[in-house]
C-alpha positions in Angstrom: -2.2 -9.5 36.0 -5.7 -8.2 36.3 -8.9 -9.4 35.7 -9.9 -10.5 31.4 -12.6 -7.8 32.3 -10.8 -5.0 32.4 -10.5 -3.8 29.3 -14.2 -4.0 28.5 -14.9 -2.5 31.7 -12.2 0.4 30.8 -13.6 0.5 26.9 -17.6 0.4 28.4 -16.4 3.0 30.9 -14.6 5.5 28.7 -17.5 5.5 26.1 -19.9 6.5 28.4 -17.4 9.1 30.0 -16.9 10.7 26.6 -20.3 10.9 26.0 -21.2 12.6 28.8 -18.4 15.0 28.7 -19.3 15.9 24.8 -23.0 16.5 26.0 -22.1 18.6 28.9 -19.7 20.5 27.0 -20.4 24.2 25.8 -18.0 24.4 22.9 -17.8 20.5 20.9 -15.3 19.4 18.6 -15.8 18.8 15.1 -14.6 15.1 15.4 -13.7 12.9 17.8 -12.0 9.4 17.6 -10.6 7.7 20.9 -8.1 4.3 20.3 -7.9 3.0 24.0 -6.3 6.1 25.7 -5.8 8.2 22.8 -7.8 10.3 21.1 -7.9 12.4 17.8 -10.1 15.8 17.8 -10.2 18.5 15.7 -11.0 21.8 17.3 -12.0 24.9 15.3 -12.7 27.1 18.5 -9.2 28.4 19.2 -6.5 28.0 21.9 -8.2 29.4 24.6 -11.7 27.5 24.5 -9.2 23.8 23.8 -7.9 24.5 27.1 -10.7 25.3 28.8 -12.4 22.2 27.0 -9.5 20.1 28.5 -9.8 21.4 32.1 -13.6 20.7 31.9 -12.5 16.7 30.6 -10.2 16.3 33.7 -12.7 18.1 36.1 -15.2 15.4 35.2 -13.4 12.5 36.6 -10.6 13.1 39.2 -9.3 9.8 38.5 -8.7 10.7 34.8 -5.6 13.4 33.9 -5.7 14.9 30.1 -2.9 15.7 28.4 -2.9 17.1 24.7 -0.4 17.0 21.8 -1.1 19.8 19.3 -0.7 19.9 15.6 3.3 21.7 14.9 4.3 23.0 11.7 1.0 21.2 10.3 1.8 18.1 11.4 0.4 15.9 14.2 1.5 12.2 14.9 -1.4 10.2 16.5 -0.8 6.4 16.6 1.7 5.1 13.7 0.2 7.9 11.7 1.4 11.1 10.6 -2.0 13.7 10.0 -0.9 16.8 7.9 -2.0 20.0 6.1 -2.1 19.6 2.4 -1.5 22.8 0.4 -5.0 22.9 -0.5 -6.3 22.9 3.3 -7.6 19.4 3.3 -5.5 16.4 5.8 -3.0 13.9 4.4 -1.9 10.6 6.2 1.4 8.8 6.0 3.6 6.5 8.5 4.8 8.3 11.6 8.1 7.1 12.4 9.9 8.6 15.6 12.8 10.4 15.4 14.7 7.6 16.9 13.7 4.7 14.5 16.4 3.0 13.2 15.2 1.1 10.4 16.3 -2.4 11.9 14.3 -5.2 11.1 14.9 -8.9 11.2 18.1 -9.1 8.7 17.3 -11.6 5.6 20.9 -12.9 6.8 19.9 -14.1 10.3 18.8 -17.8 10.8 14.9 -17.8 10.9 12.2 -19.4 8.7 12.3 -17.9 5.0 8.0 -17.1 6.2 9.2 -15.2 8.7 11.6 -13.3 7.1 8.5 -12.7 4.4 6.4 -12.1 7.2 8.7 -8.7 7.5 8.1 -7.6 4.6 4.1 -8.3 3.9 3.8 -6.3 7.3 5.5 -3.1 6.8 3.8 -3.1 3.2 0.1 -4.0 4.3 0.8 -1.1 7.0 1.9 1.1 4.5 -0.7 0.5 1.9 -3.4 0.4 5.1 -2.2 3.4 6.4 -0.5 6.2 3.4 -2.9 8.5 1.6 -2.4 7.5 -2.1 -0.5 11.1 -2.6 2.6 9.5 0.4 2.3 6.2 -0.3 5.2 5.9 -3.4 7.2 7.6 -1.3 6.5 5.1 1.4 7.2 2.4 -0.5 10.0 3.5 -2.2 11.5 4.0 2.2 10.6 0.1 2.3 12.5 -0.9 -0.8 15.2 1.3 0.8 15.2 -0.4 4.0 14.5 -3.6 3.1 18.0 -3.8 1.2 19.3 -2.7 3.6 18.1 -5.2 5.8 19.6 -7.8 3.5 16.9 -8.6 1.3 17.4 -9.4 -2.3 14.9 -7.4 -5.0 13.4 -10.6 -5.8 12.2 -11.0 -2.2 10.9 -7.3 -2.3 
């Protein structure tokens, strides 16, 4: 294991990195937000200025290799969420799931403590309440009910 420190040193190390990078930067990005090792920007500038804005990142520090995921068919996951396009231009949020989620959560029917069969439940809803625009989160919800039955819950538990 390493040292306690080292994730403050990484965080402390990694803000002052960015900063410098965006400072030194030509073309900047409209926004940046950076969740331990990834990061969320939007970048109006085009395809050929990104890359060249992500050659100059991984220039900066040899140590450091950049790697990007890009927005496809208007969507981008980033975390447990899923950014997308509205119609109107402006970004939506819902819960990313992979493509190989299974839905499996601890089954009502196993033999655990009824709070931590409840604990389920509370979760996936706080996330899904925390983490769904208001315009995905019915739909969200209604996934939970789904799964959650599935999962052997009865509707008075839901």
């Amino acid at each position: 294991m390493g040292s306690p420190l080292s994730l403050v040193i990484a965080k402390l190390f990694m803000e002052d990195f960015e900063k410098k990078a965006i400072e030194q930067t030509t073309h900047k990005p409209v926004c940046w937000f950076r969740y331990v090792d990834d990061t969320f920007v939007i970048w109006p500038r085009g395809q050929e200025k990104l890359t060249e804005s992500l050659n100059h990142l991984s220039r900066l520090q040899n140590k450091i290799q950049f790697t990007m995921e890009k927005e496809e068919e208007g969507h981008l996951a980033f975390l447990d969420i899923d950014i997308f396009r509205k119609t109107d231009g402006s970004l939506g949020h819902k819960i990313y799931q992979k493509p190989t989620h299974t839905s499996l959560y601890l089954h009502q029917n196993l033999h655990h403590h009824p709070a931590n069969n409840q604990s389920v439940l509370a979760s996936l809803i706080h996330r899904a309440t925390a983490l769904c625009d208001e315009d995905s989160l019915t739909q969200e919800l209604e996934f939970l009910t789904t799964v959650f039955k599935d999962n052997g819950y009865s509707p008075q538990q839901i």
